[in-house]
C-alpha positions as CSV (number, residue, x, y, z in Angstrom):
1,X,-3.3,21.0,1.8
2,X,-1.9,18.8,-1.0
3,X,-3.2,19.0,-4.6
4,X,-4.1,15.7,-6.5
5,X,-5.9,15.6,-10.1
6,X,-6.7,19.1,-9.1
7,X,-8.7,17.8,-6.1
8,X,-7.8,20.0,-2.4
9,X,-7.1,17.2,-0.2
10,X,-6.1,18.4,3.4
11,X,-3.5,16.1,4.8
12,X,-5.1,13.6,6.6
13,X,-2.8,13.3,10.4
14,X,-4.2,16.4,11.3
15,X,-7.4,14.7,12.1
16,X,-7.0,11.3,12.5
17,X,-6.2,11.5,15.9
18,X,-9.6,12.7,16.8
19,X,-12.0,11.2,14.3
20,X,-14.1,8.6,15.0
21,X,-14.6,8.0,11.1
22,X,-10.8,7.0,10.7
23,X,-11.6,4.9,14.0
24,X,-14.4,2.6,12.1
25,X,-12.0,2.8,9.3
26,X,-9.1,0.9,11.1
27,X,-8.0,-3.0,10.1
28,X,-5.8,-5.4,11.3
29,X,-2.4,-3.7,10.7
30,X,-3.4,-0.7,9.7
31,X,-2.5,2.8,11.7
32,X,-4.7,5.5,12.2
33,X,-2.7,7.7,10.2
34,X,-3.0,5.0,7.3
35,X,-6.5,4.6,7.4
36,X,-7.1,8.3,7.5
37,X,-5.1,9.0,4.9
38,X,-7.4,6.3,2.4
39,X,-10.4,7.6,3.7
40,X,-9.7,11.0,3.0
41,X,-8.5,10.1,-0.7
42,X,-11.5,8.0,-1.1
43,X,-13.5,11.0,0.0
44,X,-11.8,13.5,-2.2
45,X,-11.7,11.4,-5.5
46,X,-12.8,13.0,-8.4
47,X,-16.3,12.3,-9.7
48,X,-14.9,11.0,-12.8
49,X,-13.4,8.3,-10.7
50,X,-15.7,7.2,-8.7
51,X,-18.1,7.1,-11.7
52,X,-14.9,5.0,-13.9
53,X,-15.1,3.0,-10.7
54,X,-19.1,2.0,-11.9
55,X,-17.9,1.5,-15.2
56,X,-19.5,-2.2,-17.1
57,X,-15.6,-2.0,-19.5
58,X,-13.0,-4.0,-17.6
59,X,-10.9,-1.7,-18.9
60,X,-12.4,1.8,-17.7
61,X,-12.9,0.2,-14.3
62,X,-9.2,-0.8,-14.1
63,X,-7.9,2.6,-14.9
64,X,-9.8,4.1,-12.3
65,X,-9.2,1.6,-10.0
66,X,-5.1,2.0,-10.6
67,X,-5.5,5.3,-10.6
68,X,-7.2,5.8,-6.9
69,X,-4.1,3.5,-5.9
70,X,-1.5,5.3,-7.1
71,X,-3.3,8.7,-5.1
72,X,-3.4,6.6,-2.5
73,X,0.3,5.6,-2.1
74,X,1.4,9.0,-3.2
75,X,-0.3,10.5,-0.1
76,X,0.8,7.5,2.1
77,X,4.7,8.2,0.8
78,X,4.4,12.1,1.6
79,X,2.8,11.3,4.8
80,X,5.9,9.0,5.2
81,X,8.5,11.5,4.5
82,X,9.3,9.4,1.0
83,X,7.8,11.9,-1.4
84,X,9.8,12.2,-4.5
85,X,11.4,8.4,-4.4
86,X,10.4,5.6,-6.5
């Protein structure tokens, strides 16, 4: 499990293999492994997130919407072995 925002997210390549979800998920150019890892961040986001996400002030919504990206690549880069590099 990996800890984001204080938000248990289990790492998504355990499962993507056999989940149909990560399946539906998949677009041109994406892996399985990449798709399950969005999905699963997407899933796990905090509710104050995904209410920001709602949010009328450009600014509020922006915020949340960098801030589900940056948990996004963080995951992607741990999954890729390039935790810790910027």
């Amino acid at each position: 499990m990996r800890e984001i925002n204080a938000v248990a997210i289990p790492h998504p390549a355990r499962r993507a293999a056999s989940s149909n979800w990560a399946m539906a998920f998949r677009t041109d150019g994406m892996d399985e492994t990449t798709s399950a890892v969005i999905l699963c961040v997407i899933e796990h986001a905090p509710q104050c997130i995904r209410h920001d996400l709602d949010a009328k002030d450009e600014a509020i919504r922006t915020r949340a919407e960098v801030t589900l990206a940056a948990m996004i690549v963080g995951m992607l880069r741990e999954g890729s072995g390039e935790a810790g590099t910027a």
